[in-house]
BALOBA-1460 file (C-alpha; in Angstrom, 3 decimals):
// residues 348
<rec num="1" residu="x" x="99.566" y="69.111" z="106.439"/>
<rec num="2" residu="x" x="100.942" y="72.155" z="105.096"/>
<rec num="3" residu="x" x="98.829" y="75.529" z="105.450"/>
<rec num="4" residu="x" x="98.064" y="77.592" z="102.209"/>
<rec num="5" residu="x" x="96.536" y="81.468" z="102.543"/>
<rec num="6" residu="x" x="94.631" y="81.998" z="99.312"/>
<rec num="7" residu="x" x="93.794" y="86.086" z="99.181"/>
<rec num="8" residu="x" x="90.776" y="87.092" z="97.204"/>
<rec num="9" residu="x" x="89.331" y="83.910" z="98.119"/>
<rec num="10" residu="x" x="85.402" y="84.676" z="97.486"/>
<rec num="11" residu="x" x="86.517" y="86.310" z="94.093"/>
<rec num="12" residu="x" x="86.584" y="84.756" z="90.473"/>
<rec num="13" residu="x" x="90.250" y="83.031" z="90.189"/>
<rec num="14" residu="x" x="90.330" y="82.644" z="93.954"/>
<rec num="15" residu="x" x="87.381" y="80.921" z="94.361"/>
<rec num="16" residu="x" x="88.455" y="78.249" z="91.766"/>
<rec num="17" residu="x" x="91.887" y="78.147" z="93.011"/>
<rec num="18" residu="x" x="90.455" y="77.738" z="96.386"/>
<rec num="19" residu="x" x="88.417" y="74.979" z="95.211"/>
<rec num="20" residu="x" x="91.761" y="72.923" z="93.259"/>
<rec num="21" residu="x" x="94.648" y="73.444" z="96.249"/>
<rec num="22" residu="x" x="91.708" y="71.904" z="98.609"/>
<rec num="23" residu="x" x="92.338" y="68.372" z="96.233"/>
<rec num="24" residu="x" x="95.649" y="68.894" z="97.278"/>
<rec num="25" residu="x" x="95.219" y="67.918" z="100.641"/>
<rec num="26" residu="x" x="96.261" y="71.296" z="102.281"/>
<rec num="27" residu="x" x="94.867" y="73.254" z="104.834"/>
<rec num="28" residu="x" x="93.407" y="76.242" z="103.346"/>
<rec num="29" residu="x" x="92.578" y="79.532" z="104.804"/>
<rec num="30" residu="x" x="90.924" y="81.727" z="102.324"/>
<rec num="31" residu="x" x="90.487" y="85.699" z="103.158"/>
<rec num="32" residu="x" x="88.559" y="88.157" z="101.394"/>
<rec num="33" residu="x" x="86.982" y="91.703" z="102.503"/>
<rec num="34" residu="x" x="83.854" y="91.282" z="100.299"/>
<rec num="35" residu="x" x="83.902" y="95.026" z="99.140"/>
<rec num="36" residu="x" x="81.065" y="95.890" z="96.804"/>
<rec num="37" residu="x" x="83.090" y="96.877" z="93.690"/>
<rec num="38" residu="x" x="80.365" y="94.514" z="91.805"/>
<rec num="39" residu="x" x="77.408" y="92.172" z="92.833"/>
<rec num="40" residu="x" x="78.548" y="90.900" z="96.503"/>
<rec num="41" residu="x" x="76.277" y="88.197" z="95.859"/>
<rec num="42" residu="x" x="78.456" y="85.989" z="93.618"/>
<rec num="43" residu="x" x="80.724" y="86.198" z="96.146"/>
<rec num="44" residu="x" x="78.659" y="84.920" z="98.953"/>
<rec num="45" residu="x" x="77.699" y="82.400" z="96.089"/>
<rec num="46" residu="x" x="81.044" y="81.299" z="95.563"/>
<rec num="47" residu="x" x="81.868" y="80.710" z="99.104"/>
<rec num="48" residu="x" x="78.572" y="78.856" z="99.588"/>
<rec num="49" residu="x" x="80.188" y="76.957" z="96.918"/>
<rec num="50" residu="x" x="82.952" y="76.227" z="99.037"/>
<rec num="51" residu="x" x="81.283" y="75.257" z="102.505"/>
<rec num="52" residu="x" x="80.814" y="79.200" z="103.779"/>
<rec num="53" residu="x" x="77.094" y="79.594" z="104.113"/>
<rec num="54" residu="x" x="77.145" y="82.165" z="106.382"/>
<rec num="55" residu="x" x="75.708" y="85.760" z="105.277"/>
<rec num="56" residu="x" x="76.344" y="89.018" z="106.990"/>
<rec num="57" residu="x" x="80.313" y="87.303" z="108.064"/>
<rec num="58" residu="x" x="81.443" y="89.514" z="110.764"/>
<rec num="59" residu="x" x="84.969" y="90.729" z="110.088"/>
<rec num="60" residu="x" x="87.893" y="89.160" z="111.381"/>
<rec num="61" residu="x" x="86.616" y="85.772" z="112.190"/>
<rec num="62" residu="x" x="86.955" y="82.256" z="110.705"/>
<rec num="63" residu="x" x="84.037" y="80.571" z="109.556"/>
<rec num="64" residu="x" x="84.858" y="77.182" z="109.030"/>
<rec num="65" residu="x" x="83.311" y="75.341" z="105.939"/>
<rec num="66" residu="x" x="80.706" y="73.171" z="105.993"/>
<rec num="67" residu="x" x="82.089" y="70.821" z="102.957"/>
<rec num="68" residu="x" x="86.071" y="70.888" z="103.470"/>
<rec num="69" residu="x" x="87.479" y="70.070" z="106.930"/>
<rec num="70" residu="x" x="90.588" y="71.683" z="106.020"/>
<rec num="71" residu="x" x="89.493" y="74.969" z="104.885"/>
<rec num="72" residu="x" x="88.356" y="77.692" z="106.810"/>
<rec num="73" residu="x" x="87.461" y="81.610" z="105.646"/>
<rec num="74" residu="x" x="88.075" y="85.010" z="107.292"/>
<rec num="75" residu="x" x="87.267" y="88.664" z="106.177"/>
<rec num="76" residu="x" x="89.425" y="91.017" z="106.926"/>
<rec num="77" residu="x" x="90.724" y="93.683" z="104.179"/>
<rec num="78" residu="x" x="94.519" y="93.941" z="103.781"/>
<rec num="79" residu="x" x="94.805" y="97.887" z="104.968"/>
<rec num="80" residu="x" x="94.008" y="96.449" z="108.116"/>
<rec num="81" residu="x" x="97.847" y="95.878" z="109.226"/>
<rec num="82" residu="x" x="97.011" y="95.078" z="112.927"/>
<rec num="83" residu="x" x="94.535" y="92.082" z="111.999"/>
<rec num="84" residu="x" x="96.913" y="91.568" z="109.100"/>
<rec num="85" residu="x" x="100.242" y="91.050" z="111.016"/>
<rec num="86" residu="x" x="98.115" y="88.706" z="113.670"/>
<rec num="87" residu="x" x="96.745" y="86.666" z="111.181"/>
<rec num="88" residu="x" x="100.271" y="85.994" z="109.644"/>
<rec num="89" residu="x" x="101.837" y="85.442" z="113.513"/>
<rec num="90" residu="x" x="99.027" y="82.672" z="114.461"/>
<rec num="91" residu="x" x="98.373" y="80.667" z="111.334"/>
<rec num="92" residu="x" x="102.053" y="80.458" z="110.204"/>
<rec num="93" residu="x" x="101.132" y="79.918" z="106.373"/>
<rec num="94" residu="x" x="103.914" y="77.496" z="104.557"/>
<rec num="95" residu="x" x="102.912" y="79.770" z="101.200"/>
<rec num="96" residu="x" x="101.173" y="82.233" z="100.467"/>
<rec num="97" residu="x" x="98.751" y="83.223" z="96.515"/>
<rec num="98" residu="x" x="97.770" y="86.395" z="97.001"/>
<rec num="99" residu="x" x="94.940" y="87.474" z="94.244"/>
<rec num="100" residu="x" x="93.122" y="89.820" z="96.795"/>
<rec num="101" residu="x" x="93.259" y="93.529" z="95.192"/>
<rec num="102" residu="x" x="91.154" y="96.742" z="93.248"/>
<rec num="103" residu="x" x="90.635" y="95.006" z="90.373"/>
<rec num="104" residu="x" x="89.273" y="97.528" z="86.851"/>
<rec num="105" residu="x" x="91.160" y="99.428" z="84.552"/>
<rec num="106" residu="x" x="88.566" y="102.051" z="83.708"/>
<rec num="107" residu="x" x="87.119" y="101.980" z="87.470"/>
<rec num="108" residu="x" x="90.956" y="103.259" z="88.393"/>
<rec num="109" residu="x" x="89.928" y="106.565" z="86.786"/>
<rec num="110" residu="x" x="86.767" y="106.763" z="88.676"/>
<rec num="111" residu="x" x="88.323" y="105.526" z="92.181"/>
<rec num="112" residu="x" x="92.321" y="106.236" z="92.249"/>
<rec num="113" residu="x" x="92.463" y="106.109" z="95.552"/>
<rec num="114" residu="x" x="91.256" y="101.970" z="96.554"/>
<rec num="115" residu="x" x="93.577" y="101.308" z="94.230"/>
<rec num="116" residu="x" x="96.706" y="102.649" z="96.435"/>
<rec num="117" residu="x" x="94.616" y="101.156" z="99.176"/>
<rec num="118" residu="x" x="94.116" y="97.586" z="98.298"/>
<rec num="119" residu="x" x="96.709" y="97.086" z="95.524"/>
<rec num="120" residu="x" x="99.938" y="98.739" z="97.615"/>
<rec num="121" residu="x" x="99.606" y="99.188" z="101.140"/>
<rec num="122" residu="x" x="97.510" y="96.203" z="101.361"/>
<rec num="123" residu="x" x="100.471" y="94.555" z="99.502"/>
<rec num="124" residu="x" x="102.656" y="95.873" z="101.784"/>
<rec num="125" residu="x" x="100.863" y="93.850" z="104.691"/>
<rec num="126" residu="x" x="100.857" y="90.754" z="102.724"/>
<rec num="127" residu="x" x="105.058" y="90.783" z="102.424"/>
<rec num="128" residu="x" x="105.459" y="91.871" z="105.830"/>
<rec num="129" residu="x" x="103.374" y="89.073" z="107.287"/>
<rec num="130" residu="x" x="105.581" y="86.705" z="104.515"/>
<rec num="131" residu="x" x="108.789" y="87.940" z="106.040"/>
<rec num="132" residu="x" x="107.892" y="88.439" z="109.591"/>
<rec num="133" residu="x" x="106.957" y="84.861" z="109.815"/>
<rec num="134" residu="x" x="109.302" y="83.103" z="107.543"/>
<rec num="135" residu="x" x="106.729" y="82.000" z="104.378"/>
<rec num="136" residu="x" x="108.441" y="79.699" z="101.911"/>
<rec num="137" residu="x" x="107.277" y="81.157" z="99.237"/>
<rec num="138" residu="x" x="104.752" y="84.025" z="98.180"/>
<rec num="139" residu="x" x="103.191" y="83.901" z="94.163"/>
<rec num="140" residu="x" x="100.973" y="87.195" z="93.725"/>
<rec num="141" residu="x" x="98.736" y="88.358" z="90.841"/>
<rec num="142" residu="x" x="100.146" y="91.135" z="88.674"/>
<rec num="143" residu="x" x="98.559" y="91.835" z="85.512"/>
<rec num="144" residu="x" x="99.610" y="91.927" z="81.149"/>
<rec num="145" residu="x" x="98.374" y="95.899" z="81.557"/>
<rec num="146" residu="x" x="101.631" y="96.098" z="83.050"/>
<rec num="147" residu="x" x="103.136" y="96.140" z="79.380"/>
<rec num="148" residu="x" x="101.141" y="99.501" z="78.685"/>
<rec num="149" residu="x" x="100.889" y="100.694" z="74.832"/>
<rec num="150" residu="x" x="103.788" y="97.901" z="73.784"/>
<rec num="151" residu="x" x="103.036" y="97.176" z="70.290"/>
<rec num="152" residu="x" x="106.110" y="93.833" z="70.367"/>
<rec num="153" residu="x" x="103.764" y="90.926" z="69.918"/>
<rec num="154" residu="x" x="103.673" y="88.307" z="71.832"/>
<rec num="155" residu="x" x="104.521" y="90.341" z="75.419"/>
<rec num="156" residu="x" x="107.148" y="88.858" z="77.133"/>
<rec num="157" residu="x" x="108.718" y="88.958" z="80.389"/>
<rec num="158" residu="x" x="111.842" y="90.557" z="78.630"/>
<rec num="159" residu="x" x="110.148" y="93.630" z="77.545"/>
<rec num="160" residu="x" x="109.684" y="97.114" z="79.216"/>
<rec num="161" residu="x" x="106.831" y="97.670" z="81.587"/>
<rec num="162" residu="x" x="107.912" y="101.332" z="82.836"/>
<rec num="163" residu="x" x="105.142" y="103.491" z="80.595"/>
<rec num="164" residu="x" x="101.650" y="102.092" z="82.338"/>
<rec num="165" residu="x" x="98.634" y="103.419" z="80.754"/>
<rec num="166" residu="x" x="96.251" y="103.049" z="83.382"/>
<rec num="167" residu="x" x="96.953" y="103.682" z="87.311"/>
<rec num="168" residu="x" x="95.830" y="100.037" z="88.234"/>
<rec num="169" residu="x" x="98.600" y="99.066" z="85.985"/>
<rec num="170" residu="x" x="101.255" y="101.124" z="87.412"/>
<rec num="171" residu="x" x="99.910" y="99.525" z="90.973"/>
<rec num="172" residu="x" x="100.198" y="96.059" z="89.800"/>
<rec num="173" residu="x" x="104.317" y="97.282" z="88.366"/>
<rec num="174" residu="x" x="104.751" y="98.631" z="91.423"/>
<rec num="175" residu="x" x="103.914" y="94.927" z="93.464"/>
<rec num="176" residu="x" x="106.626" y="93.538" z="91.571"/>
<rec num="177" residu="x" x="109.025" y="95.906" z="92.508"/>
<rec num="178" residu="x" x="108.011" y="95.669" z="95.926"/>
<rec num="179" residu="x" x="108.231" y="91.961" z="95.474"/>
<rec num="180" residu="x" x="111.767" y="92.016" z="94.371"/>
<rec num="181" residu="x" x="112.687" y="94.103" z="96.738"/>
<rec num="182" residu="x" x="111.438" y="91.925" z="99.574"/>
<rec num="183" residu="x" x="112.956" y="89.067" z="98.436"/>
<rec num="184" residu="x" x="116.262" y="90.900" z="98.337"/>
<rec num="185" residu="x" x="115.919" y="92.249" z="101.311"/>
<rec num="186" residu="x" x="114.585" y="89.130" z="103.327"/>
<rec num="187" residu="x" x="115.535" y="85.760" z="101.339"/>
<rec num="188" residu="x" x="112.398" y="84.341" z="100.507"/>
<rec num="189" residu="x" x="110.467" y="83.443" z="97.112"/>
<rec num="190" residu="x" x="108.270" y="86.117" z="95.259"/>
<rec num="191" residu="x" x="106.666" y="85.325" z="92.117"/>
<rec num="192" residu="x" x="104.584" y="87.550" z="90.276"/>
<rec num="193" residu="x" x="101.848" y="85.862" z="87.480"/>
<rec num="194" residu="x" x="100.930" y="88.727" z="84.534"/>
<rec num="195" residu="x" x="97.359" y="87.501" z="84.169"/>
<rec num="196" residu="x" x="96.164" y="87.707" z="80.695"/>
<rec num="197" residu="x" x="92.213" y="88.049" z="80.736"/>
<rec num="198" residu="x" x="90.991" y="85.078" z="82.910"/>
<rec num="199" residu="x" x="87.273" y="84.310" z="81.476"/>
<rec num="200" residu="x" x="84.926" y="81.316" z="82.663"/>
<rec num="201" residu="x" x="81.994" y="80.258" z="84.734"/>
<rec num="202" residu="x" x="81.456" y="82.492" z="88.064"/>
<rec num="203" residu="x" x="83.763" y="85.168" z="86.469"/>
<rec num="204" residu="x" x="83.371" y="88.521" z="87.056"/>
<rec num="205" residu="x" x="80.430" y="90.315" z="86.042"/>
<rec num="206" residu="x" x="82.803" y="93.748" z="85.084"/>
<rec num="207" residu="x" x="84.032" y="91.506" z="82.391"/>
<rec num="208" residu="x" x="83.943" y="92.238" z="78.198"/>
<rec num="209" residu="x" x="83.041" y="88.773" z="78.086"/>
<rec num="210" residu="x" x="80.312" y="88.323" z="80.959"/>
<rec num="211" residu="x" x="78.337" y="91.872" z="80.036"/>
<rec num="212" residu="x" x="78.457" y="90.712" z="76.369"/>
<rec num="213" residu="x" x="76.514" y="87.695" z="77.451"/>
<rec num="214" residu="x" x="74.491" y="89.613" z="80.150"/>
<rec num="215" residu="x" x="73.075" y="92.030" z="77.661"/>
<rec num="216" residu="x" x="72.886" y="89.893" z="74.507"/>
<rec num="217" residu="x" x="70.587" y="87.579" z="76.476"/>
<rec num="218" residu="x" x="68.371" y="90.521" z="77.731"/>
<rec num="219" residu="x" x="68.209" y="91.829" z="74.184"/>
<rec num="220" residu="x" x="69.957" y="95.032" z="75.206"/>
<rec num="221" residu="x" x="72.453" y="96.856" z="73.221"/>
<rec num="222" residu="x" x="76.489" y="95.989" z="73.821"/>
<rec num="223" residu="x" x="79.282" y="99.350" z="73.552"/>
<rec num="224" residu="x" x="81.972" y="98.084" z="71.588"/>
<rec num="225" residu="x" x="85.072" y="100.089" z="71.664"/>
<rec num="226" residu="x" x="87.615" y="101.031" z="68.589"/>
<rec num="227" residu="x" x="84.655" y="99.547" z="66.830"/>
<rec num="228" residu="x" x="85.340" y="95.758" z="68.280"/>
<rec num="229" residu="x" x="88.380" y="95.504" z="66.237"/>
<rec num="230" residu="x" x="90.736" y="95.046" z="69.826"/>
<rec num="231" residu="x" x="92.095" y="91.600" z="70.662"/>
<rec num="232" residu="x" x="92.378" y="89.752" z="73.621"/>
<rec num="233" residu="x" x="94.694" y="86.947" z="75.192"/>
<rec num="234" residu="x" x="91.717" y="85.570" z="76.759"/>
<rec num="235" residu="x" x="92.358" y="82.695" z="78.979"/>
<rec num="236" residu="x" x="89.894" y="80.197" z="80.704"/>
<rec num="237" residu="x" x="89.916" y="80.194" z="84.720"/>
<rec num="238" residu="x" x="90.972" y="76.245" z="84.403"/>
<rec num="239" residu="x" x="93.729" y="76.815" z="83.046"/>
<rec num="240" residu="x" x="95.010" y="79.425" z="85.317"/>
<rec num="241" residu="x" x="94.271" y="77.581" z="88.016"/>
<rec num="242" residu="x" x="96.172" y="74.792" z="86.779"/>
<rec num="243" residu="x" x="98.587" y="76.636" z="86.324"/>
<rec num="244" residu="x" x="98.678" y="78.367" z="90.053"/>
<rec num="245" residu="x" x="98.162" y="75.327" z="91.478"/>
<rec num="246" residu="x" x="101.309" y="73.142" z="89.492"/>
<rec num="247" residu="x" x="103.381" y="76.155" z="91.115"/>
<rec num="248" residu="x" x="102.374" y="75.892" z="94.660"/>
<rec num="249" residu="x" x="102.231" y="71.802" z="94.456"/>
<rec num="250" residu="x" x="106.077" y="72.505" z="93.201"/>
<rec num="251" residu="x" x="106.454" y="74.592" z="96.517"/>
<rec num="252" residu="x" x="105.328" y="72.362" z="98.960"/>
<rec num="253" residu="x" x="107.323" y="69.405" z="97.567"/>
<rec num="254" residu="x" x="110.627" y="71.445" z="97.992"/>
<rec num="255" residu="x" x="109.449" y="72.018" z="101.350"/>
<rec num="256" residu="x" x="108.840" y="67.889" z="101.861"/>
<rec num="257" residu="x" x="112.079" y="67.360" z="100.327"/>
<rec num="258" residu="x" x="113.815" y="69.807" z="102.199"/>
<rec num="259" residu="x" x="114.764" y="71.699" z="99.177"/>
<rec num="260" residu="x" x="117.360" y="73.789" z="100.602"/>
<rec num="261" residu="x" x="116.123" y="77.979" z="99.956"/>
<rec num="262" residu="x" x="117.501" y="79.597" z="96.975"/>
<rec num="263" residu="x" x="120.020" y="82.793" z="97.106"/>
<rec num="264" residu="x" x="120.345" y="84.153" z="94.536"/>
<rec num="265" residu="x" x="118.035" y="86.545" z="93.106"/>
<rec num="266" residu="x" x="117.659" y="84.822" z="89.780"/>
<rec num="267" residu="x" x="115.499" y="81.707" z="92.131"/>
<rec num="268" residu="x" x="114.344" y="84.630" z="94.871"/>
<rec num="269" residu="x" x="112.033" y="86.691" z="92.010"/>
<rec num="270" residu="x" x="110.303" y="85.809" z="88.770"/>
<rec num="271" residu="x" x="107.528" y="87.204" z="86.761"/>
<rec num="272" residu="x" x="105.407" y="85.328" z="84.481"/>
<rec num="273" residu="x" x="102.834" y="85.301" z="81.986"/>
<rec num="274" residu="x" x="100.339" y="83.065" z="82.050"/>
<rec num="275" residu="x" x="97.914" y="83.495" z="79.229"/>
<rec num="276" residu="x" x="96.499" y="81.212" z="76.405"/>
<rec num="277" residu="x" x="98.974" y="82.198" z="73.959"/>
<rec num="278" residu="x" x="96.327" y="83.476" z="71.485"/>
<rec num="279" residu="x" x="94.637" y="86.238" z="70.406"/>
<rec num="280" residu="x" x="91.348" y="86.693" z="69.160"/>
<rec num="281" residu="x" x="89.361" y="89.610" z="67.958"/>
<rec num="282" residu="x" x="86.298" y="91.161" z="70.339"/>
<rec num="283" residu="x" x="83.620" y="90.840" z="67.427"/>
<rec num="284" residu="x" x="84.990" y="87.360" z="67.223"/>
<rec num="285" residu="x" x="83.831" y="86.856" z="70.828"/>
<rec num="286" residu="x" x="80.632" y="88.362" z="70.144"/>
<rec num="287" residu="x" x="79.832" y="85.912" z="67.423"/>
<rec num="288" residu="x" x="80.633" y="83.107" z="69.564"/>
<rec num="289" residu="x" x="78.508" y="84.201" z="72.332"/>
<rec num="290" residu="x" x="75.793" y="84.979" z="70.207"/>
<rec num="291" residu="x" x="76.140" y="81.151" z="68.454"/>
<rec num="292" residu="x" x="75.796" y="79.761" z="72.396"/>
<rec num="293" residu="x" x="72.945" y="82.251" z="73.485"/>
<rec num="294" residu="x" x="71.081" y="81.774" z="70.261"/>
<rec num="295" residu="x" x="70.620" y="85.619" z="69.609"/>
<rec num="296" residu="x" x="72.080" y="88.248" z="67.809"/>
<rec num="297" residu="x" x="73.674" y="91.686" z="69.312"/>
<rec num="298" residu="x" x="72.537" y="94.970" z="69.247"/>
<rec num="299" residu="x" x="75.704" y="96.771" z="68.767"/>
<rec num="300" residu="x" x="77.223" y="100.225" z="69.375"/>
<rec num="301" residu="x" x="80.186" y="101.307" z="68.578"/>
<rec num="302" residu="x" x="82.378" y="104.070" z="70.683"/>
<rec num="303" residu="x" x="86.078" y="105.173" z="70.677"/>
<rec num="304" residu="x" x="88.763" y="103.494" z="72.689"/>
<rec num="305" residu="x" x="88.655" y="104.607" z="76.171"/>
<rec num="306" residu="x" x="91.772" y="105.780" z="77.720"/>
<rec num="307" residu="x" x="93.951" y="103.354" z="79.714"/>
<rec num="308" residu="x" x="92.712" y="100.500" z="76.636"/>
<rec num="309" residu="x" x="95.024" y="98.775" z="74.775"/>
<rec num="310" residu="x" x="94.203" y="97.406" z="71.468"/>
<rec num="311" residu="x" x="95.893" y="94.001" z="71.810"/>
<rec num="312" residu="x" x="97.500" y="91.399" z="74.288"/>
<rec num="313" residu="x" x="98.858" y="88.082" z="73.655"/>
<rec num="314" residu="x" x="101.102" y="86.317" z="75.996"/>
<rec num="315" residu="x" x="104.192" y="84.350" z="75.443"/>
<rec num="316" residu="x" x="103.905" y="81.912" z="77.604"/>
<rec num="317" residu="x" x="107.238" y="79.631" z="77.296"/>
<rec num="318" residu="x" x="109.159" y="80.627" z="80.468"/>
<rec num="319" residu="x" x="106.241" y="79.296" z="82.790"/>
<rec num="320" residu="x" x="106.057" y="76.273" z="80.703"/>
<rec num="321" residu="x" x="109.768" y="75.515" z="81.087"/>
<rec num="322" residu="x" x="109.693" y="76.549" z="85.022"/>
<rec num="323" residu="x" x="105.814" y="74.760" z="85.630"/>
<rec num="324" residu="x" x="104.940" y="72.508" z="82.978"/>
<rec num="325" residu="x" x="101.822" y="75.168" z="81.942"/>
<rec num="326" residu="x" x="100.193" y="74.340" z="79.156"/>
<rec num="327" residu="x" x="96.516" y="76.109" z="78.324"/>
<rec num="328" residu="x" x="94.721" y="73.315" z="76.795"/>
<rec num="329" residu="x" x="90.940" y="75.252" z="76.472"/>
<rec num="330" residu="x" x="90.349" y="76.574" z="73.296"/>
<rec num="331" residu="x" x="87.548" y="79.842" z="72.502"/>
<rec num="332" residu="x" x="85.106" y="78.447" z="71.512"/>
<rec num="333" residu="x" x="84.968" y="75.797" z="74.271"/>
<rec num="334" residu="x" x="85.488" y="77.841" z="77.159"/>
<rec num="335" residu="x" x="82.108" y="80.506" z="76.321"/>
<rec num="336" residu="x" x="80.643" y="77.815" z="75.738"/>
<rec num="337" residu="x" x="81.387" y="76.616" z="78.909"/>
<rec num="338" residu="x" x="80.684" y="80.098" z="80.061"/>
<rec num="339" residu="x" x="77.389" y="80.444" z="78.714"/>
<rec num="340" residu="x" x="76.042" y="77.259" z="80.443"/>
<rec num="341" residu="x" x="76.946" y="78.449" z="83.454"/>
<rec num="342" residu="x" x="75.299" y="81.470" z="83.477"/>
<rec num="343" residu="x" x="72.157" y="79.960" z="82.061"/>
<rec num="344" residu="x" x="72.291" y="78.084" z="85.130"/>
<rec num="345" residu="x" x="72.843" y="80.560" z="87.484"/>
<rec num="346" residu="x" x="70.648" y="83.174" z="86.453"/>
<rec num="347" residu="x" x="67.722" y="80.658" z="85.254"/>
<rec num="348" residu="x" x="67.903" y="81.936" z="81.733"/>
């Protein structure tokens, strides 16, 4: 049984990728530090999800699930290089998906600092534990805000990504540098996935698309920027994780089959989109959550806020060639798939 650390493992994409490589007959071992950047009760709620019931989970120990014999959970933040490098040293992970990290645009102007923290010393950690124990292969999140102010439509891998607009961006750059530069260095896989606006049930409550719904349902009024006229590449969270998970099943055949490790750097390091390969206006979104909810918006418009961009669409043929991704859930399908679920969740 191979043996799969998922980072960010009680947050939104990492609790449903958690939830698919466990179908995969792995073993997992998720890790998360549970910091209070929003409500740390969806987190707990995710992992109760997942077999952690435990509150109050002291740091640095596994709690083993209570649903999935082959998935156990630690916190433990990434700074911490000590618990870090042991962790790395006695579970001797085949791969690696690390999603852990300061996660916000905006927030980065409010709170520079986590976000050297978490997104590049804790980084740091995660490729020294990947090369000080041999992992076959490490796939990390990076971000479409690493494409800044480019106006080239659809962003692809090809274009420049050296004029960030936001310092979360220029963290997320500066992983796949560090990335390449480890796999250089060290001869082992690093590939970086430029998330394009992952939306869906148990998403993240900082989200355009979860406040919208939040607030709408209250009957309280929603701030939309550049007067809502900014579009998004939003993608649903099963389609990511599809997506994730075709990449890491990929992995661990090589590994079965005794693939022998690539070279060169053109198989070492790769970036990727991985996006729905459409773009669709914010008052568009609105209406559709609105049409779910069954009431209108109370709207307010402001100016764009610095470290915005007013649009992102992903081309999203290089992953398709290199992992057979293909986003299948359309708009309107996946809020309404959202708007169940919170319904549920929140007894609404």
């Amino acid at each position: 049984m191979y043996k799969v650390l998922v980072t960010g493992a009680a947050g939104f994409i990492g609790f449903h990728l958690t939830q698919k490589l466990l179908k995969l007959n792995c073993e997992i071992v998720g890790l998360d530090n549970i910091n209070d950047y929003y409500n740390v009760q969806l987190k707990y709620d995710r992992l109760a999800e997942s077999g952690i019931v435990v509150k109050d989970i002291p740091e640095n120990q596994f709690i083993a699930s209570a649903k999935f014999p082959n998935y156990r959970f630690i916190k433990l933040s990434l700074e911490n290089k000590a618990a870090m490098n042991e962790l790395f040293m006695n579970e001797k992970f085949d791969a690696v998906v690390h999603l852990a990290a300061q996660a916000g645009v905006r927030y980065s102007l409010i709170n520079p600092a986590s976000y050297i923290e978490s997104n590049v010393q804790g980084f740091l950690s995660v490729l020294e534990g990947c090369r000080n124990t041999n992992v076959r292969h490490l796939i990390f999140a990076s971000s479409s805000s690493v494409y800044g102010a480019n106006t080239k439509l659809p962003f692809d891998e090809s274009d420049r990504t050296d004029h960030p607009v936001s310092l979360y961006a220029a963290t997320k750059k500066a992983n796949e540098l560090m990335a390449y530069a480890y796999s250089s260095l060290y001869k082992f896989k690093t590939t970086g996935l430029r998330f394009f606006t992952a939306y869906g049930p148990w998403g993240r409550p900082d989200m355009a698309y979860f406040i919208f719904t939040d607030k709408i349902a209250k009957g309280e009024p929603i701030k939309l920027f550049n007067a809502g006229k900014m579009k998004r590449d939003f993608t649903f969270i099963d389609d990511i994780v599809q997506g994730i998970s075709n990449i890491v099943s990929k992995t661990l055949c090589d590994i079965d089959g005794r693939v022998p490790q690539e070279t060169s750097m053109q198989g070492l390091h790769a970036v990727f989109n991985i996006g729905n390969h459409k773009s669709i206006e914010i008052t568009k979104l609105v209406a559709i959550i609105e049409q779910y909810l069954g009431k209108k918006a109370v709207i307010e418009t402001y100016p764009i806020q610095p470290g915005d961009v007013e649009n992102t669409y992903a081309e999203i043929s290089k992953l398709h060639k290199e992992y057979n991704f293909v986003p299948n859930t359309d708009y309107e399908d996946g809020v309404r798939k959202f708007v169940a679920w919170y319904r549920e969740y929140f007894q609404i």
